[in-house]
N, C-alpha and C positions, 0 to 999 in steps of 0.2 A: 311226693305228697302234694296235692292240691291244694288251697284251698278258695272256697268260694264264701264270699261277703255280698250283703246285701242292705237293703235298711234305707240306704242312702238319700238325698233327697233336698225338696227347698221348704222352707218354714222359718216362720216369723219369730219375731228374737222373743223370748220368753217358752217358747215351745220348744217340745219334745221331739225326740225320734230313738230310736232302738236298733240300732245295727246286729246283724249275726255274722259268724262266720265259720263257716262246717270245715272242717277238713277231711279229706278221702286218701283212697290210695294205699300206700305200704307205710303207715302211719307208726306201728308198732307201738313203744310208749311214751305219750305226749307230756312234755315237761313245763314249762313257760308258755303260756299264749298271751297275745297282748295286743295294742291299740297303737299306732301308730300314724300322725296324720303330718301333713306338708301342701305350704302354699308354695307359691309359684316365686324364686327370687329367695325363698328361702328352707334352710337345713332340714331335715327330716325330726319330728321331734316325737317322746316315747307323750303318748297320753295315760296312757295306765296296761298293767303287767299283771296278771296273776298265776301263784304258783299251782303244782299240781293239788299243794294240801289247802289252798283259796287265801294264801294272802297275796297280798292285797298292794301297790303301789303306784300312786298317781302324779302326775304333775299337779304344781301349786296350782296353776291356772284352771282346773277342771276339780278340784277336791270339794266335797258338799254338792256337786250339781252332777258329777258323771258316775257311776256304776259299772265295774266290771264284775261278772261273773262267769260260769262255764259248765258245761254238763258233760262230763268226764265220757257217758254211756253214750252221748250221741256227737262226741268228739267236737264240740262248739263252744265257743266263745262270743260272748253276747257284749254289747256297750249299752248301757242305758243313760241316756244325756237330757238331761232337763236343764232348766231355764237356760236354754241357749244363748250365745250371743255371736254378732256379725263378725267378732274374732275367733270365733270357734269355725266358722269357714275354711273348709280345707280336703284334700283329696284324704279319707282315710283308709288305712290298711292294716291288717291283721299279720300275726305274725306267729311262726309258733317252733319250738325248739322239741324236738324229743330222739328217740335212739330206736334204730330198726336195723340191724348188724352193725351201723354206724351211727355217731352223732349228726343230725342234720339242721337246717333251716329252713322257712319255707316261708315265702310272702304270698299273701293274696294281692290281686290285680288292683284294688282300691275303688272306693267308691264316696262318691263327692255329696259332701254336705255344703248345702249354703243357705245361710239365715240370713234372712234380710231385717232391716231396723224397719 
């Protein structure tokens, strides 16, 4: 399974952006997709998860300003992130759990947000 993220980008603290990320390939059926970003010096951390049935779970540090959703029929998972901030700078990446004869994993390559103050 692939996936490809995009969205990425530089923008001022207060602004927005909108990440996607499609998945392809022998996808079969997709369980968990979710958000996951990392600075440099430090852990990988989860931004927010959602299930197949759309709940829903975020870090404290992104709850009220970040959105995760997904479109089941065009196998994507979308980040919607408003009022930004210079700690929300980070490589991020998608991630997505489902079953296609096997259970699998799959990360997209990541793609960098940075807000500047």
């Amino acid at each position: 399974v692939q996936l490809q993220a995009s969205g990425g980008g530089l923008v001022q603290a207060g602004g927005s952006l909108r990440l996607s990320c499609a998945a392809s390939g022998s996808i079969g059926r997709l369980y968990a997709m979710g958000w996951y970003r990392q600075t440099p010096g430090k852990q990988r951390e989860m931004v927010a998860t959602i299930s197949t049935g759309g709940n829903t779970n975020y870090a404290d540090s992104v709850k009220g300003r970040f959105t995760i959703s997904r479109d089941n029929a065009k196998n994507t998972v979308y980040l919607q992130m408003n009022s930004l901030k210079p700690d929300d700078t980070a490589v991020y990446s998608c991630n997505v759990v489902g079953w296609s004869s096997r259970m699998y994993e799959s990360w997209g390559q990541g793609t960098q947000v940075t807000v500047s103050s």
